[in-house]
HTML snippet that shows the backbone in 3Dmol.js (N, CA, C, O; Angstrom):
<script src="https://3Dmol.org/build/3Dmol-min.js"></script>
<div id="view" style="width:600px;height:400px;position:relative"></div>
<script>
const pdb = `
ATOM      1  N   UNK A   1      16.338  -1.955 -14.081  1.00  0.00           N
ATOM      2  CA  UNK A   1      16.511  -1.610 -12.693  1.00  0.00           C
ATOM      3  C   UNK A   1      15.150  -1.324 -12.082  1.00  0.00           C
ATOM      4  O   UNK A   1      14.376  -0.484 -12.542  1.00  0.00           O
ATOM      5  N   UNK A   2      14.912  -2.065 -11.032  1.00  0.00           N
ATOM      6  CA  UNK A   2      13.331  -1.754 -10.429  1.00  0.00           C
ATOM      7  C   UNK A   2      13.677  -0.639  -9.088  1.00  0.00           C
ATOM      8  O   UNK A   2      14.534  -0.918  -8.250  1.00  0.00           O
ATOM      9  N   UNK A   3      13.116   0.257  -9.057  1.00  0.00           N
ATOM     10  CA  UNK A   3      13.147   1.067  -7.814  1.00  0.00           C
ATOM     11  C   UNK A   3      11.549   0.487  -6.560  1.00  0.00           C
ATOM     12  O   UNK A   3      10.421   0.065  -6.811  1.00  0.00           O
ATOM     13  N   UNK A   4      12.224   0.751  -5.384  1.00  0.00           N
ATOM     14  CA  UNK A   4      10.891   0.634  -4.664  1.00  0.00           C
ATOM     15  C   UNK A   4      11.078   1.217  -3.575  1.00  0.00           C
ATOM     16  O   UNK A   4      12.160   1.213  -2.988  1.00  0.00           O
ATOM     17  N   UNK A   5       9.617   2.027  -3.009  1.00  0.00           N
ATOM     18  CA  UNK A   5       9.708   2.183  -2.357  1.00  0.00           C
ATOM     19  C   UNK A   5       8.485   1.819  -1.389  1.00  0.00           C
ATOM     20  O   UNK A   5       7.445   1.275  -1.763  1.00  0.00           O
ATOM     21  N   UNK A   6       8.890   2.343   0.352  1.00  0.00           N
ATOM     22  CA  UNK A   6       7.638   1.531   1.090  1.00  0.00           C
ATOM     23  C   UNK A   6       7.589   2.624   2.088  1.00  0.00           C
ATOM     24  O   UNK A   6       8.497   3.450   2.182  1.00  0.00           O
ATOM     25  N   UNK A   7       6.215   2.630   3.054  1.00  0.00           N
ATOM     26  CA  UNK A   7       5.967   3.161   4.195  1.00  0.00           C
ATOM     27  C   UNK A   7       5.387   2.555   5.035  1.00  0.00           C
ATOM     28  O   UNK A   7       4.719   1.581   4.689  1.00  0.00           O
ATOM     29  N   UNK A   8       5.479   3.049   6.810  1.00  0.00           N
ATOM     30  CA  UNK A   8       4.429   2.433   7.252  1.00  0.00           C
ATOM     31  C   UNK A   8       3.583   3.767   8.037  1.00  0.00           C
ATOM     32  O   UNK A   8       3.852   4.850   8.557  1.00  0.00           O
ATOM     33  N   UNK A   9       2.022   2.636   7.651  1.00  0.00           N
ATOM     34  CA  UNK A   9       1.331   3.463   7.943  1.00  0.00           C
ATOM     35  C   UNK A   9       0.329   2.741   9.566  1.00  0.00           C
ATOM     36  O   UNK A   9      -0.024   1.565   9.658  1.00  0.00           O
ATOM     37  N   UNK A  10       0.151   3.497  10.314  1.00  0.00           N
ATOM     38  CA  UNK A  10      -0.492   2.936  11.466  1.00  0.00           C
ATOM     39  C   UNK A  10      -1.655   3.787  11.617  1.00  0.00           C
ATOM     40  O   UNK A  10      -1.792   5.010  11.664  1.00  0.00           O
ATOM     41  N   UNK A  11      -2.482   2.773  11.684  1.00  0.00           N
ATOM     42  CA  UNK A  11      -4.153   2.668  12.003  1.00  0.00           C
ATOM     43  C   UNK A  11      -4.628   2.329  13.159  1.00  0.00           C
ATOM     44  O   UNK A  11      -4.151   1.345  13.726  1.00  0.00           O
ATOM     45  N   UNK A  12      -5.733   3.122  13.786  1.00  0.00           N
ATOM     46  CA  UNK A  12      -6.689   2.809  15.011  1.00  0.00           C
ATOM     47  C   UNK A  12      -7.738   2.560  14.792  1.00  0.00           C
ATOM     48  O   UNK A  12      -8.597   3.241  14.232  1.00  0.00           O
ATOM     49  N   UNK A  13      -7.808   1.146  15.380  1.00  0.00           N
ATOM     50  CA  UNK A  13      -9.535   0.643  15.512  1.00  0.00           C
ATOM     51  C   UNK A  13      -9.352   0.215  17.188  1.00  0.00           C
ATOM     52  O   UNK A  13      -8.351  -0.104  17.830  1.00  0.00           O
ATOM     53  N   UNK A  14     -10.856   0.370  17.591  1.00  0.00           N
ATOM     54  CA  UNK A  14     -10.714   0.561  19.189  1.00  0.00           C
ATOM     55  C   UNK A  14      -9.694   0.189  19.709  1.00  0.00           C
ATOM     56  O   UNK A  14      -9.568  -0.976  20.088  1.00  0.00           O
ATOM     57  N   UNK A  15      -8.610   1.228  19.859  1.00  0.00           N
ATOM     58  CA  UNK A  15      -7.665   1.464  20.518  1.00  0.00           C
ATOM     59  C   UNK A  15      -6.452   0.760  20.227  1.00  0.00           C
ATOM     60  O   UNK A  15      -5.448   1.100  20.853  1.00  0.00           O
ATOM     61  N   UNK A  16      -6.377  -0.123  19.420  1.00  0.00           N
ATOM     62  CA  UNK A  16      -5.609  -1.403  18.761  1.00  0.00           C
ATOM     63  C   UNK A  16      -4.913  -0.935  17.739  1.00  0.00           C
ATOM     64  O   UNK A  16      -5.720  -0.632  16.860  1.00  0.00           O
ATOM     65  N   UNK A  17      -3.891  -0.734  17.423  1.00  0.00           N
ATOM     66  CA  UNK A  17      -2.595  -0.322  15.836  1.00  0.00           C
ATOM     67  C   UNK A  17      -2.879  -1.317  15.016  1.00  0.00           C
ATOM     68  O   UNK A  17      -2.711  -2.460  15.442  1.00  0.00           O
ATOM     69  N   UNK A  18      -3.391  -1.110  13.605  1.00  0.00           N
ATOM     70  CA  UNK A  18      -3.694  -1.594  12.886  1.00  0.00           C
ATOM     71  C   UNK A  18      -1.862  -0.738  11.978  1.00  0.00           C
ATOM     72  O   UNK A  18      -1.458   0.423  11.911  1.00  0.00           O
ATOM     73  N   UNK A  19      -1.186  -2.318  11.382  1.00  0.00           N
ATOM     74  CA  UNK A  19      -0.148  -1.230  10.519  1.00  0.00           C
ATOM     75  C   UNK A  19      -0.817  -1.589   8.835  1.00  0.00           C
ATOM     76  O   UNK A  19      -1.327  -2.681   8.582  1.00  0.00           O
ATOM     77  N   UNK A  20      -0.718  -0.659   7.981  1.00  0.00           N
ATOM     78  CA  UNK A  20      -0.476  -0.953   6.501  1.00  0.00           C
ATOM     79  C   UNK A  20       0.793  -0.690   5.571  1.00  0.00           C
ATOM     80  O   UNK A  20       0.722   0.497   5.250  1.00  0.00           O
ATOM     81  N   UNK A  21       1.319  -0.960   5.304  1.00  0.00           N
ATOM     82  CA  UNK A  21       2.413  -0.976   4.573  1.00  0.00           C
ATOM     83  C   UNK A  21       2.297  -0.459   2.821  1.00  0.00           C
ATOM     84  O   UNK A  21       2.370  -1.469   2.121  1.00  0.00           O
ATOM     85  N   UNK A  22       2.197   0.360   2.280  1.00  0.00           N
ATOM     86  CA  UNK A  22       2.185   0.237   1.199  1.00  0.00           C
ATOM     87  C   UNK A  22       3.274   0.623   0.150  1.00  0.00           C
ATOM     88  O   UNK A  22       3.785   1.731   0.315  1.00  0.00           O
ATOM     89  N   UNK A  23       3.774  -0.249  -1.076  1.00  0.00           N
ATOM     90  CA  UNK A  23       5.043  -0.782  -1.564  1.00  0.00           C
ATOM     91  C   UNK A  23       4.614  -0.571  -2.925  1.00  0.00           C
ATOM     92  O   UNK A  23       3.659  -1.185  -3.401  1.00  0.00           O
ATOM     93  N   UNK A  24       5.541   0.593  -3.800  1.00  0.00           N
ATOM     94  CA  UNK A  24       5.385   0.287  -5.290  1.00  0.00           C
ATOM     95  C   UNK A  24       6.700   0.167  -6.070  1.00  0.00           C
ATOM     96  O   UNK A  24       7.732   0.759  -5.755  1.00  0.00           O
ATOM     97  N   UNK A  25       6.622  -0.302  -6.669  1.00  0.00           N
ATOM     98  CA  UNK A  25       7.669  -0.270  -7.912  1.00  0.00           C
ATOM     99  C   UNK A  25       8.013   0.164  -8.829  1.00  0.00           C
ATOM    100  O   UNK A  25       6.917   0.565  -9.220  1.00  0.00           O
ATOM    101  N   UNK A  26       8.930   0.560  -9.860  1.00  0.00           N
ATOM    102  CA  UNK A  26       8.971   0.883 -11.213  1.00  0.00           C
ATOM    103  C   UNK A  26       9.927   0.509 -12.170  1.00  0.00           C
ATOM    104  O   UNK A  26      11.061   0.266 -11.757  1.00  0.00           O
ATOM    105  N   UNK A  27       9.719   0.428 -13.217  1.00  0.00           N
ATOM    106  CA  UNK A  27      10.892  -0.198 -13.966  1.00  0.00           C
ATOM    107  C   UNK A  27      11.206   1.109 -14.997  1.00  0.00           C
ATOM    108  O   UNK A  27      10.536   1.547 -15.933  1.00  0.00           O
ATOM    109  N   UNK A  28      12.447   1.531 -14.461  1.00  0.00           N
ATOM    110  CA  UNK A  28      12.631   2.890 -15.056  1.00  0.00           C
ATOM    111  C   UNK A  28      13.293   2.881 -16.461  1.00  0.00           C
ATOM    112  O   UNK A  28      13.988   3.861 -16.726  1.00  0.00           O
ATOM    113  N   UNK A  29      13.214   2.254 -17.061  1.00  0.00           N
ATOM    114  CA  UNK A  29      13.462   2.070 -18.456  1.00  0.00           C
ATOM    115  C   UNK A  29      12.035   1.918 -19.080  1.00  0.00           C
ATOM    116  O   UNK A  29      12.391   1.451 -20.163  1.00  0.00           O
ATOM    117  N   UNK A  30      11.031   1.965 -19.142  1.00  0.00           N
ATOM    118  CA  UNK A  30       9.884   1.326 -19.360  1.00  0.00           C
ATOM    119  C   UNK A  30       8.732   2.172 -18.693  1.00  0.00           C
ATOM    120  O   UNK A  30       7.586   2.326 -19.117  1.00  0.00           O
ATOM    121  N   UNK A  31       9.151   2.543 -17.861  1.00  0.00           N
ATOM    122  CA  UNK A  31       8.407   3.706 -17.193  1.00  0.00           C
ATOM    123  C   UNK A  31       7.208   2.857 -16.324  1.00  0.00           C
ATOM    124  O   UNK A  31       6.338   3.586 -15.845  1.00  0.00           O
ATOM    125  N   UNK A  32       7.123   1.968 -16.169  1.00  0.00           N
ATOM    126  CA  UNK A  32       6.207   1.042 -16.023  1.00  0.00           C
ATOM    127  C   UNK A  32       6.043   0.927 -14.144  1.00  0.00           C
ATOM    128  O   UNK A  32       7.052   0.947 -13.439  1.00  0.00           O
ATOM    129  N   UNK A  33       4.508   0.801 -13.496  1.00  0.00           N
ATOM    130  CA  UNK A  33       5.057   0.691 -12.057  1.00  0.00           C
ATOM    131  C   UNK A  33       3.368  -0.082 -11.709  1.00  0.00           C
ATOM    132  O   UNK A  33       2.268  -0.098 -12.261  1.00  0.00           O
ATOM    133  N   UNK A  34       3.936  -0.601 -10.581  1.00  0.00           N
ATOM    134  CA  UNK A  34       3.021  -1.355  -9.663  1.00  0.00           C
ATOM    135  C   UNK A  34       3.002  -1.085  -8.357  1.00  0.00           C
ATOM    136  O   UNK A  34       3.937  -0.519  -7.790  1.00  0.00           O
ATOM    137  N   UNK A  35       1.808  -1.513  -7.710  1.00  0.00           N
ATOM    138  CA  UNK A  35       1.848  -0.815  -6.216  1.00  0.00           C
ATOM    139  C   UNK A  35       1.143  -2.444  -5.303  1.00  0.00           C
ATOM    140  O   UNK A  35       0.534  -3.463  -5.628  1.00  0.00           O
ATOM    141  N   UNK A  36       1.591  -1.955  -4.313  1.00  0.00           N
ATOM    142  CA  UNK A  36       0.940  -3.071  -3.683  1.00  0.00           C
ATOM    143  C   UNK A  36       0.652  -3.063  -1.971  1.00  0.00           C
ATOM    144  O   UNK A  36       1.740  -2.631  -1.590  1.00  0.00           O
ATOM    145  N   UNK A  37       0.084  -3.217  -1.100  1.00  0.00           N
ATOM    146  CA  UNK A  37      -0.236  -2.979  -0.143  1.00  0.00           C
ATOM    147  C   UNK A  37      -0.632  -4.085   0.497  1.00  0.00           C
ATOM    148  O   UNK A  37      -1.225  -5.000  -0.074  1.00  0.00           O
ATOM    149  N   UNK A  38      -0.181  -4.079   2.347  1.00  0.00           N
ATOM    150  CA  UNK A  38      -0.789  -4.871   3.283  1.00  0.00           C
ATOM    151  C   UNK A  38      -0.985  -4.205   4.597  1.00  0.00           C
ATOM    152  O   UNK A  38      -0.617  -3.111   5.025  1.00  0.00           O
ATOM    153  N   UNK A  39      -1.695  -5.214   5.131  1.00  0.00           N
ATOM    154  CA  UNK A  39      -2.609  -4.755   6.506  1.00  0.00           C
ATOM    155  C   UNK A  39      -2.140  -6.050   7.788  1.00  0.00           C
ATOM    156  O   UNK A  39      -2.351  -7.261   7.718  1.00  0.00           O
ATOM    157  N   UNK A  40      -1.694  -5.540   8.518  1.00  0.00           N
ATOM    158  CA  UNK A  40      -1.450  -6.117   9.933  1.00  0.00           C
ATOM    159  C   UNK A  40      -2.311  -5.881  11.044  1.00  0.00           C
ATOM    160  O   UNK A  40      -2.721  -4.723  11.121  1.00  0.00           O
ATOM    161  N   UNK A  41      -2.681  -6.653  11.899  1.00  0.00           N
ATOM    162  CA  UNK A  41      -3.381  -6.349  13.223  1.00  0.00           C
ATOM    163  C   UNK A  41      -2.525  -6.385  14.657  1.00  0.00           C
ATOM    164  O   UNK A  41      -1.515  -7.081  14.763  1.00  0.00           O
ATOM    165  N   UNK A  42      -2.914  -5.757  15.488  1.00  0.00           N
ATOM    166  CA  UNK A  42      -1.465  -6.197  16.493  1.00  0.00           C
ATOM    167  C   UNK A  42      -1.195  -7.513  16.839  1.00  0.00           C
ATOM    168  O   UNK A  42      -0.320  -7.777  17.664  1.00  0.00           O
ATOM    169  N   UNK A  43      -2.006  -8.548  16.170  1.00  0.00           N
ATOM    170  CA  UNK A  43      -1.360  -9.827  16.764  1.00  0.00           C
ATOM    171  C   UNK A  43      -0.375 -10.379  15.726  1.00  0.00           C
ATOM    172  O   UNK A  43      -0.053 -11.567  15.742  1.00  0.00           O
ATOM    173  N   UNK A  44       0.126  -9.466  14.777  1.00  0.00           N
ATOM    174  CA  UNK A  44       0.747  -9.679  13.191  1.00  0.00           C
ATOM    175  C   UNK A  44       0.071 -10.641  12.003  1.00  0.00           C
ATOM    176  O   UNK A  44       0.594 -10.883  10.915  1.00  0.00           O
ATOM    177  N   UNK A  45      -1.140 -11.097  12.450  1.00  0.00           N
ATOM    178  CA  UNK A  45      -1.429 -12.523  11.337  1.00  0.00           C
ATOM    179  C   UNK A  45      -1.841 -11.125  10.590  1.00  0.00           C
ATOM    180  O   UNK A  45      -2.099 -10.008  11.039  1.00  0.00           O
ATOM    181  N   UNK A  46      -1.786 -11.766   8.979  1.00  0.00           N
ATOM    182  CA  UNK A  46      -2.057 -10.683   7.634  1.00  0.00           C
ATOM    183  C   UNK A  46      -3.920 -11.002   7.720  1.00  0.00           C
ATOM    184  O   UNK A  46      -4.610 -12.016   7.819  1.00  0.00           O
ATOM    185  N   UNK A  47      -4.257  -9.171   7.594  1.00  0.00           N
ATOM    186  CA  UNK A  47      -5.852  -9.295   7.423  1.00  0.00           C
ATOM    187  C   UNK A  47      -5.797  -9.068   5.690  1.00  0.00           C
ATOM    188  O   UNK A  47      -6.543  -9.806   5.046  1.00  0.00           O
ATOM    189  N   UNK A  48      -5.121  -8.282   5.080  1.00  0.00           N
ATOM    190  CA  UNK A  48      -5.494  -8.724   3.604  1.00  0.00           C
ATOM    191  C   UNK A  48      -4.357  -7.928   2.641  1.00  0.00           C
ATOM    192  O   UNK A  48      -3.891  -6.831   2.950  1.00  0.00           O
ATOM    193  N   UNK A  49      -4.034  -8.591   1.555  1.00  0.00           N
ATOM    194  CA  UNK A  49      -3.033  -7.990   0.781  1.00  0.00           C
ATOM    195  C   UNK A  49      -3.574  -7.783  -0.728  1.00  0.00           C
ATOM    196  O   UNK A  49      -4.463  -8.489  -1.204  1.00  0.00           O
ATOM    197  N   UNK A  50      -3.105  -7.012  -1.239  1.00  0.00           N
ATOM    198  CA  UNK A  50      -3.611  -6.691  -2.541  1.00  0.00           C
ATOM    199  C   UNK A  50      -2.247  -5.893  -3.515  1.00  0.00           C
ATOM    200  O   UNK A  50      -1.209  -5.355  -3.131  1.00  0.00           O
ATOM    201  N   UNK A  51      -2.810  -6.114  -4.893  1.00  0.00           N
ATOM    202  CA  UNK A  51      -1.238  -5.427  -5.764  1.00  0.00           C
ATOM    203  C   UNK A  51      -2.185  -5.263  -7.054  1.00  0.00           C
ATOM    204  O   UNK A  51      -3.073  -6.058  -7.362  1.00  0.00           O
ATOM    205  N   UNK A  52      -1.754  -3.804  -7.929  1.00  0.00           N
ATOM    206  CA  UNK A  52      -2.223  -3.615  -8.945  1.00  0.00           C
ATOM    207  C   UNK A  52      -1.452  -2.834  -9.727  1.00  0.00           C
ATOM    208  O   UNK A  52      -0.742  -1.879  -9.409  1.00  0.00           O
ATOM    209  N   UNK A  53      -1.714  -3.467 -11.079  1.00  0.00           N
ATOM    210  CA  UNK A  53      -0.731  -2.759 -11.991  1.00  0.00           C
ATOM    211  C   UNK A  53      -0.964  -1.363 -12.514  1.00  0.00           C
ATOM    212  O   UNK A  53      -1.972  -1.307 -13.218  1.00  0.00           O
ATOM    213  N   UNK A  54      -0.345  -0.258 -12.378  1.00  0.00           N
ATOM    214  CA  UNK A  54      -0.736   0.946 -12.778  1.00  0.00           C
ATOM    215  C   UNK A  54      -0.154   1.278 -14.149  1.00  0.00           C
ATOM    216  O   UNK A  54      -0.529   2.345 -14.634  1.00  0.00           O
ATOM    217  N   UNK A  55       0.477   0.730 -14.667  1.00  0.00           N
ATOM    218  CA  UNK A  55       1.008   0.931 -15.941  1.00  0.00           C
ATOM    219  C   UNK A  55       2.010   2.427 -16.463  1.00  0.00           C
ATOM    220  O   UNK A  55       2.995   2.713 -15.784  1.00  0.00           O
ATOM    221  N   UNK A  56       1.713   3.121 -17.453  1.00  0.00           N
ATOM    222  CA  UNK A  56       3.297   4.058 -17.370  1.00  0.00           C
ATOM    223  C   UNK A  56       2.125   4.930 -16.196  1.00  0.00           C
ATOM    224  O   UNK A  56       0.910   4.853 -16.008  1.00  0.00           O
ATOM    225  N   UNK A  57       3.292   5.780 -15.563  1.00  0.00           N
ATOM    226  CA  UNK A  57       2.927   7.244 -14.977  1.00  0.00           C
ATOM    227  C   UNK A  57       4.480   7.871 -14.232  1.00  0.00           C
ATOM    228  O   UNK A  57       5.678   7.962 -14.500  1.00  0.00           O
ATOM    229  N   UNK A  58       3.703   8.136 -13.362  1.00  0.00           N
ATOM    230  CA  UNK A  58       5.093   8.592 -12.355  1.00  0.00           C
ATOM    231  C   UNK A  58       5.359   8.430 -11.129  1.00  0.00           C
ATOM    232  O   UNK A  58       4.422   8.068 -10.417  1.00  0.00           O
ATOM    233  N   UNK A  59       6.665   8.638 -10.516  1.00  0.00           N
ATOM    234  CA  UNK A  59       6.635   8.137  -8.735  1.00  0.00           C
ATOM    235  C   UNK A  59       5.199   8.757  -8.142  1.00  0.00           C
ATOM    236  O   UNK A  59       4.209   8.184  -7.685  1.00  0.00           O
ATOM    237  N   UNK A  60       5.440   9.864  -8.301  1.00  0.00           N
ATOM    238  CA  UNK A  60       5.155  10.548  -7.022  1.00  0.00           C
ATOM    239  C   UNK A  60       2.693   9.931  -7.168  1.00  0.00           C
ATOM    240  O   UNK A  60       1.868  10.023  -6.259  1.00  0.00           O
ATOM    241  N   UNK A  61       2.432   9.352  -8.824  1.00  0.00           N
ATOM    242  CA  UNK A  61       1.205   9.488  -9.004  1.00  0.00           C
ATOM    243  C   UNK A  61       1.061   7.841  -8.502  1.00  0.00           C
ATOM    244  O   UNK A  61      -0.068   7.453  -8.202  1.00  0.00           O
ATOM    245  N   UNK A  62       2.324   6.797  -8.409  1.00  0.00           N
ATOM    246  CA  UNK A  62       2.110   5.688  -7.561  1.00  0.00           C
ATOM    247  C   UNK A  62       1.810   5.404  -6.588  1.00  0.00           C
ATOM    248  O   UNK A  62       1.056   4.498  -6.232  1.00  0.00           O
ATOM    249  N   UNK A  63       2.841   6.787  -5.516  1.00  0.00           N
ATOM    250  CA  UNK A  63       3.153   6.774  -4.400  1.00  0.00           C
ATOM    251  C   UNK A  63       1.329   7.254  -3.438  1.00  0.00           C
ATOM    252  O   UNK A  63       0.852   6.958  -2.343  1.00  0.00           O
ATOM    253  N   UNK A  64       0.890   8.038  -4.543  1.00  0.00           N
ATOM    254  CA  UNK A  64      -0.224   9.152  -4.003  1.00  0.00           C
ATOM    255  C   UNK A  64      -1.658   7.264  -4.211  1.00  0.00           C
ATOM    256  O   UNK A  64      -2.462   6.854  -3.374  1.00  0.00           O
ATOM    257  N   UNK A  65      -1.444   6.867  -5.177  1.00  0.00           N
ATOM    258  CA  UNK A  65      -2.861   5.820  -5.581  1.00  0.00           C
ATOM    259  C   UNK A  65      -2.544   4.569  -4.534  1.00  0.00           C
ATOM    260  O   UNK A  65      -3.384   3.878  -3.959  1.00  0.00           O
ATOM    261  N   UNK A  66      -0.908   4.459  -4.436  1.00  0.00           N
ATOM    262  CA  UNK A  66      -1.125   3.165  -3.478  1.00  0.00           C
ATOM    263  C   UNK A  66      -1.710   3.939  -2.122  1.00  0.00           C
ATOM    264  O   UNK A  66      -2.707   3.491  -1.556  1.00  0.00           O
ATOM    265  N   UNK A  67      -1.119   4.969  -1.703  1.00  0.00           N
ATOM    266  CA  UNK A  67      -1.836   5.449  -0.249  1.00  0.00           C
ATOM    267  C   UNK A  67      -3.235   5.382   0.174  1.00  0.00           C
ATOM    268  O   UNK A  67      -3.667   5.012   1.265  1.00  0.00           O
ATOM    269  N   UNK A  68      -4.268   6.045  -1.468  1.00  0.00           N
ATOM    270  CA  UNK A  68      -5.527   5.781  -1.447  1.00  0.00           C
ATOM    271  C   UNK A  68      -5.719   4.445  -1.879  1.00  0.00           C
ATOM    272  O   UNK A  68      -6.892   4.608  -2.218  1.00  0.00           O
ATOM    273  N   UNK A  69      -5.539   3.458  -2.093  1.00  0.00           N
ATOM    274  CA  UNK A  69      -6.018   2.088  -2.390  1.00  0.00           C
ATOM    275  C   UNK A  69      -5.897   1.421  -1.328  1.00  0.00           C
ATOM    276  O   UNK A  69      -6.792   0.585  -1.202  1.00  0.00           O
ATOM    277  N   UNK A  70      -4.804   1.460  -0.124  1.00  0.00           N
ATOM    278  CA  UNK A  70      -4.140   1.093   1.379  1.00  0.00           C
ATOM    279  C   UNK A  70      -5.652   1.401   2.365  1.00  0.00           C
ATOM    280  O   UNK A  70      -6.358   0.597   2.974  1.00  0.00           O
ATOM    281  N   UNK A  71      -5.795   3.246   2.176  1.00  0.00           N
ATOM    282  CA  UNK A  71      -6.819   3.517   3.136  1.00  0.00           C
ATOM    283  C   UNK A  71      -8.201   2.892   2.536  1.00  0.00           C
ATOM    284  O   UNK A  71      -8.871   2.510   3.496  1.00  0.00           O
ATOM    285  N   UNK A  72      -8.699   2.711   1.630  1.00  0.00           N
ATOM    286  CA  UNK A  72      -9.901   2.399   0.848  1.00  0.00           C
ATOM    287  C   UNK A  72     -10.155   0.572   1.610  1.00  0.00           C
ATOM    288  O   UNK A  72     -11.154   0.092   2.145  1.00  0.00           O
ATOM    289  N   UNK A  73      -9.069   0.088   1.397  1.00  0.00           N
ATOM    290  CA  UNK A  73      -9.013  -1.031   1.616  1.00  0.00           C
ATOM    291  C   UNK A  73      -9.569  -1.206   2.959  1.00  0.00           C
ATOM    292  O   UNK A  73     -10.654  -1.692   3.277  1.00  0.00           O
ATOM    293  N   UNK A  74      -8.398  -0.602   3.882  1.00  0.00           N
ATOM    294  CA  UNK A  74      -8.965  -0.508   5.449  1.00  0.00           C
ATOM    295  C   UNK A  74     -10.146  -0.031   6.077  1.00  0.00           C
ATOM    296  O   UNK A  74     -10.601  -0.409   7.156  1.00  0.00           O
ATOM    297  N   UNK A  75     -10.674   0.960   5.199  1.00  0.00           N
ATOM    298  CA  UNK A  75     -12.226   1.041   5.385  1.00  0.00           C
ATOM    299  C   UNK A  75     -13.086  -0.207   5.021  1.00  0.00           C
ATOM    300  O   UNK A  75     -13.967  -0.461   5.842  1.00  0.00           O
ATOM    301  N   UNK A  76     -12.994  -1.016   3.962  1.00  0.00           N
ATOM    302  CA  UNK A  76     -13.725  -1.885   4.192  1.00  0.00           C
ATOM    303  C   UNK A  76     -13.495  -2.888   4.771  1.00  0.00           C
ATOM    304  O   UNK A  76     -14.384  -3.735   4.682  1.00  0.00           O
ATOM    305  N   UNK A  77     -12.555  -3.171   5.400  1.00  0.00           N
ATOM    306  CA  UNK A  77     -12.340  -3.720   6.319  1.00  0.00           C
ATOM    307  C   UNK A  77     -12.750  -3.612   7.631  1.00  0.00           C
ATOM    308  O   UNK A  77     -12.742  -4.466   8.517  1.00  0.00           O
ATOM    309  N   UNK A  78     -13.215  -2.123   7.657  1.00  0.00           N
ATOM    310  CA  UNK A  78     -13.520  -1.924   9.019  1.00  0.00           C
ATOM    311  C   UNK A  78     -12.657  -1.069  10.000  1.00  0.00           C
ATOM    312  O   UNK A  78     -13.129  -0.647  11.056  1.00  0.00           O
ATOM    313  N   UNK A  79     -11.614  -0.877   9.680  1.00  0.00           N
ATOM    314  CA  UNK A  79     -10.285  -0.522  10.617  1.00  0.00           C
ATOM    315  C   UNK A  79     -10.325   0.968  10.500  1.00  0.00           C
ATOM    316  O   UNK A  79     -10.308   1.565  11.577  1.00  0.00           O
ATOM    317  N   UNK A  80     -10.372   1.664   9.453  1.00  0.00           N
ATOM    318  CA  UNK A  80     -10.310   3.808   9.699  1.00  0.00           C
ATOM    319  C   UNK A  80     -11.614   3.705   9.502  1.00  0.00           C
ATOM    320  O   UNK A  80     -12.321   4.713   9.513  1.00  0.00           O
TER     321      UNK A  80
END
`;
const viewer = $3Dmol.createViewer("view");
viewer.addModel(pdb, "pdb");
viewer.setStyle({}, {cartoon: {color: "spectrum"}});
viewer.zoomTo();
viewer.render();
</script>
């Protein structure tokens, strides 16, 4: 059984909503989880997506690394 969950997160760059989305998974037999994240601009085309395997841990230490890997991202991007 895979659980997932997602948020959205909205970003300002001059004055413009930047959204990120970030999405992890787990396979609760296995303990096993992945995270993965994207970035929208207000015209919706995708500025960049990314996914990495975190291997065993727990929700809440997925939920906390995809958030920082989402914002990390958008900094170099330019956007926070």
């Amino acid at each position: 059984m895979l659980t997932y969950f997602m948020y959205g997160l909205q970003m300002l760059t001059s004055l413009e909503p930047y959204f990120g989305y970030p999405n992890g998974a787990s396979h609760s037999t296995h303990n096993l989880f992945s995270a993965l994240w994207d970035i929208f601009p207000p015209n919706g085309k995708l500025v960049s997506i990314h996914e990495i395997f975190i291997g065993r841990s727990t929700n809440n230490i997925v939920e906390y690394s995809t958030m920082v890997e989402l914002l990390s991202d958008s900094i170099s991007h330019g956007i926070c």
